[in-house]
C-alpha positions as CSV (number, residue, x, y, z in Angstrom):
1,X,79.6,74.0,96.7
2,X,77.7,72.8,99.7
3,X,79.3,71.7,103.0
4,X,78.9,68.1,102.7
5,X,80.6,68.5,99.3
6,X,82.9,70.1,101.2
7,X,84.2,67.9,103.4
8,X,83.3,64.9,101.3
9,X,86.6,66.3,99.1
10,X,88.6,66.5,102.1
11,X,87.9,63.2,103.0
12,X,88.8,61.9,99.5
13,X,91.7,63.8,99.4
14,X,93.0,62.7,102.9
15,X,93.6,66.2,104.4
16,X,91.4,65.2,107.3
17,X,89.4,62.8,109.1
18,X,85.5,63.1,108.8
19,X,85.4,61.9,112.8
20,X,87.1,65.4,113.0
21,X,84.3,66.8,110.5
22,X,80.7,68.3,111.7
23,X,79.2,65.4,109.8
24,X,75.6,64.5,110.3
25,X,74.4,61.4,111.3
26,X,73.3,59.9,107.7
27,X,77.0,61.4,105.9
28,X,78.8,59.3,109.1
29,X,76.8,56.3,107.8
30,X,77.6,56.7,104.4
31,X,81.3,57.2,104.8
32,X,81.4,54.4,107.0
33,X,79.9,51.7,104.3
34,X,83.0,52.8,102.2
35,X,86.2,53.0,104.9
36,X,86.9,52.1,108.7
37,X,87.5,49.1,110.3
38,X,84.3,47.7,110.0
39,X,83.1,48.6,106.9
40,X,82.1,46.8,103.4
41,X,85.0,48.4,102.0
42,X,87.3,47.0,104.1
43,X,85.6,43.4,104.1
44,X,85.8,43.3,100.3
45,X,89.2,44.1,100.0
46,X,89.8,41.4,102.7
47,X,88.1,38.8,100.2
48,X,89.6,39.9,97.3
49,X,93.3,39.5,99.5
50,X,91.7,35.9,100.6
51,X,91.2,35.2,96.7
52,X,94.8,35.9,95.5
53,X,95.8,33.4,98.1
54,X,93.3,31.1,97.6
55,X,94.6,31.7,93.4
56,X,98.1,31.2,94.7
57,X,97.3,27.7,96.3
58,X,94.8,26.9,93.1
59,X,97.6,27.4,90.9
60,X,100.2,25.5,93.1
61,X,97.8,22.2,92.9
62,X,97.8,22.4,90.0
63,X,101.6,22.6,88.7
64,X,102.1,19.7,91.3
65,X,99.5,17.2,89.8
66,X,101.7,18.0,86.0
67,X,104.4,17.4,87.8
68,X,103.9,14.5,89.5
69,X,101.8,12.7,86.4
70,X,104.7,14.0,84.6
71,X,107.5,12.1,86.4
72,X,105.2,8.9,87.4
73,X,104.9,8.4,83.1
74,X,109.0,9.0,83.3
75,X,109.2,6.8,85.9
76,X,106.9,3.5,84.5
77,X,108.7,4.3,80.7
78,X,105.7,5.1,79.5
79,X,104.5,8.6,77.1
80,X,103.3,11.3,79.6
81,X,99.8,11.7,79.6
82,X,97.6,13.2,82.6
83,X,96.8,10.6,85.5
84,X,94.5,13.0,86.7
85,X,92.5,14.5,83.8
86,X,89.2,15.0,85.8
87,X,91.4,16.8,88.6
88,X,92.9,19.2,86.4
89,X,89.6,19.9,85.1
90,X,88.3,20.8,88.0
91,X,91.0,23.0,88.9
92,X,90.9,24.9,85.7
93,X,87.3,25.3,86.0
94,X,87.8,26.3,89.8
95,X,90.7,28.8,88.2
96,X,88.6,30.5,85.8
97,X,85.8,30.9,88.8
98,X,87.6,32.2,91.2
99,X,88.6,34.7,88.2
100,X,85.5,35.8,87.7
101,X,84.6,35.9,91.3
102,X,87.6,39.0,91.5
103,X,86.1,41.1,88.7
104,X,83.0,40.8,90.6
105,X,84.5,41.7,94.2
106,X,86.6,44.8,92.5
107,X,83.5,46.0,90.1
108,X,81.1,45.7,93.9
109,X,84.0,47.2,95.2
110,X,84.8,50.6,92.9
111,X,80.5,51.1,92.8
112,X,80.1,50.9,96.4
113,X,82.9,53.7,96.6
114,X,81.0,55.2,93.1
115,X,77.2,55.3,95.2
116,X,78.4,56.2,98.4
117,X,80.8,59.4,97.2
118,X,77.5,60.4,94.4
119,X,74.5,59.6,97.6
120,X,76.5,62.4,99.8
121,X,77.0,64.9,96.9
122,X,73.1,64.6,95.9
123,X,72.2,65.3,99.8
């Protein structure tokens, strides 16, 4: 097993740091696309955290617009029916988006971790 093997395991496993670690320059790099405060890692999972809430709110639109068709029908005696059919269109099509949009942010995110972990175990 060579060194950068090595401590690429202890990294994964958490036993230690790699600042702590005789990395060179290029594993440092590499390591740092994945974890840290700055890295892509991190900003990925902070847009997939800004996308649940951003679901939440998408989601909470929407149940208000039923409701509120729903009781204006009640309200004028009449059968319910959608006041707003091109609204809730749009929100089910922003929905199913924004769905898609996570599978895309956790696939990016799982082979960014995938390359990065492979690139220092081939060098």
């Amino acid at each position: 097993m060579k060194y950068s093997q090595i401590i690429l395991v202890i990294v994964l496993l958490g036993i230690g740091s790699y600042g702590n670690c005789d990395l060179s320059r290029e594993e440092t790099m590499l390591l740092g696309l994945k974890q840290g405060p700055k890295s892509a890692g991190l900003r990925l999972s902070r847009v997939y955290a800004n996308s649940e809430s951003m679901m939440v709110d998408l989601n909470k639109a929407l149940t208000q617009i039923h409701v509120v068709s729903k009781n204006f029908a009640k309200l004028k005696n009449k059968p319910y029916e959608s006041y707003f059919p091109n609204s809730n269109t749009n929100l089910d099509n922003a929905i199913k988006t924004l769905k898609e949009f996570q599978k895309q942010i956790i696939l990016s995110h799982k082979e960014l971790k995938a390359e990065v972990e492979s690139t220092i175990l081939e060098n």
